[in-house]
Structures are given as C-alpha cells and as structure tokens.
N, C-alpha and C positions, 0 to 999 in steps of 0.2 A: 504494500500500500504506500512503502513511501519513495517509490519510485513512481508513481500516478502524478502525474503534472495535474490532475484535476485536484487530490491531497495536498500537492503542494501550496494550491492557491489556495484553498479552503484554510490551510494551515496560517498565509502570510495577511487572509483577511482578518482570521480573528485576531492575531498579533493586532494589523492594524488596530480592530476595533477597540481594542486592552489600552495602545496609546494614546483613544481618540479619549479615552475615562479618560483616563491620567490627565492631559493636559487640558481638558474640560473641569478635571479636580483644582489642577494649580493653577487655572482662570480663576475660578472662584474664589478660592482661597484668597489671593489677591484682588480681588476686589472689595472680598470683607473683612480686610485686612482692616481697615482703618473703626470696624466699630465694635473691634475686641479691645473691649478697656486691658486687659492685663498684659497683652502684646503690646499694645501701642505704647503701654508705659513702658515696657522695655526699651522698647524701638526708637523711642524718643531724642536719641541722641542721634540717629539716622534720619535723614529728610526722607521720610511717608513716600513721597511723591517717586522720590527714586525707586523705593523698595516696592513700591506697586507697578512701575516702570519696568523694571526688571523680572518683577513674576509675571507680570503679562508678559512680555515677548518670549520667558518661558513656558509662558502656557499654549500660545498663539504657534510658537514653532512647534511643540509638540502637537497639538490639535493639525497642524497642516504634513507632518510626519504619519502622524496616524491614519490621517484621512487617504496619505498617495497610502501606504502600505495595504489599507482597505481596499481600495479601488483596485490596483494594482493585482491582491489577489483573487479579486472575485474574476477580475477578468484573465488570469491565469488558468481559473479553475475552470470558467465559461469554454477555453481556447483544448484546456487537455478534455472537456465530456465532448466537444465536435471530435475532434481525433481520435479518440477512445478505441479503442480495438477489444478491448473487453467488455462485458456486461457491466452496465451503471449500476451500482449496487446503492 
C-alpha cells in the first residue's frame, strides 16, 4: 500500500490538513494574545504589536504550507486512482 501513488496523496493531504490546524491554532492564539491579562503582563516589556506580528506571519505561512500540502495531495491521490492498475479498495 505504500507504494500506491493514490496512498501516497491521501497520506500528504492529511499531513496537509494536520498543518492547516496548526497554523489556524497559532493565528489565533495570536490574535488573543493581547486579552490574556496574565500573558500580557509578562509580555509587557515586548511591544504587543510585534509579538502579534510575528505569530501571525507564523500562522499565515503555516496555514499557506498546509493548505499547498493539502491540495497537493489530494491531487496526487486523484492522479494515482486514474492510473490505478489494481482494484480501488
């Protein structure tokens, strides 16, 4: 099975989708970063504005990482069921 180019994309979408959470999670997080009082008291000696700056474009390139990996393997998977020479199980 893991020589099946249709397993392999089925394989590389769900990765994608695993990284699409993830940086869906560290958008958020940085966004509600600024109204967790016990953080932001930490944080305080850090300009906010940066630290949200920086989790966003971490979130944003993971969300656009996840997203090609998605894509990527669905249409992997799409390309090995046309060629298929075995039964689609």
């Amino acid at each position: 099975m893991e020589e099946s180019k249709t397993h392999q994309g089925l394989s590389k979408a769900d990765s994608g989708k695993e990284t699409v959470v993830i940086g869906g999670t560290v958008t958020g997080i940085g966004a509600l970063l600024p109204h967790l009082q016990a953080v932001t008291s930490y944080l305080e000696k850090f300009p906010v504005r940066s630290i949200l700056y920086a989790l966003a474009v971490v979130g944003i390139v993971m969300l656009i990482i996840g997203a090609w990996r998605w894509f990527a393997g669905t249409m992997i998977a799409f390309e090995g069921r046309q060629t298929a020479t075995r039964p689609k199980v």
